[in-house]
Structure formats: C-alpha cells, structure tokens
C-alpha positions in Angstrom: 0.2 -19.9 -39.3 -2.2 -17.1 -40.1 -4.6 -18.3 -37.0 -1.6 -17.6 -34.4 -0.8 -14.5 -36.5 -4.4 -13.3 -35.4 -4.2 -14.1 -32.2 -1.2 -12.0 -31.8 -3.4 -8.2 -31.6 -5.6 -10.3 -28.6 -2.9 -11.2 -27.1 -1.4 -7.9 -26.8 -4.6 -6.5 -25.9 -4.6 -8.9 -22.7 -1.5 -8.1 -22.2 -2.5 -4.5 -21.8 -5.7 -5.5 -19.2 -3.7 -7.4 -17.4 -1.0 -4.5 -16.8 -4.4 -2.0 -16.2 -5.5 -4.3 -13.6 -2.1 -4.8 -12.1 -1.7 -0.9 -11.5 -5.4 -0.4 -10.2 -4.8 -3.8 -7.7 -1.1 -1.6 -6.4 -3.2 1.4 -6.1 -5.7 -0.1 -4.1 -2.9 -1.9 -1.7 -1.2 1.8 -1.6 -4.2 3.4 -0.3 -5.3 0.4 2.4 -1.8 0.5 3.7 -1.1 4.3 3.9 -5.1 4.9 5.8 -4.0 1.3 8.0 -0.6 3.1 8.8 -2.3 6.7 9.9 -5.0 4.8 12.1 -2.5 3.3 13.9 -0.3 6.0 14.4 -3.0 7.9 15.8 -3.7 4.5 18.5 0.3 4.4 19.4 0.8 8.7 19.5 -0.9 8.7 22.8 1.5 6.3 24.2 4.3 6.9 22.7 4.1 10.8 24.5 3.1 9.0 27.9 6.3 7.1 28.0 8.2 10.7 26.7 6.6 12.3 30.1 7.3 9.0 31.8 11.1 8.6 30.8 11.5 13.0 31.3 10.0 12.6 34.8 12.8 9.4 36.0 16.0 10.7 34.5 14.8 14.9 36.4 14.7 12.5 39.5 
C-alpha cells in the first residue's frame, strides 16, 4: 500500500505536465490558425471588392 501511496505526488506531478503541455499545444494551434486566417483574408480582400465594383456596376445598369 505505501508503494501506491508514493506514487500518488508523481502522479499528480504528471498530471500537471500534461495539463502545461496541453495549454502550450492550444496556444500554438491558436496562433497557426489566427496568422492562416489573416493570410487568407488578405488573398480573398482583393476579390471579394472586385465582385463589390462588379455587382455596383450591373444593378446602376
């Protein structure tokens, strides 16, 4: 009994990595998707205010 009893502080301690390493990992995924979602937002702005001129110029016709 007193071996699992000393494996309980390790396992805590794991615990805690594991939630450390978790947090950094959704960081990391946070910051890809955010820089992924401005890159292509600045790709699709151009079109998106060639179709605006585009749709202004057939409905003033």
């Amino acid at each position: 009994m007193e071996i699992f009893e000393s494996l309980i502080p390790v396992g805590i301690v794991l615990l805690c990595i594991a939630g450390v390493v978790a947090l950094g990992a959704m960081a990391y995924l946070f910051i890809t998707l955010t820089k992924s979602m401005k890159e292509t937002f600045e790709k699709v702005d151009p079109l998106v205010v060639e179709a605006k001129s585009l749709l202004l110029n057939v409905s003033i016709r």
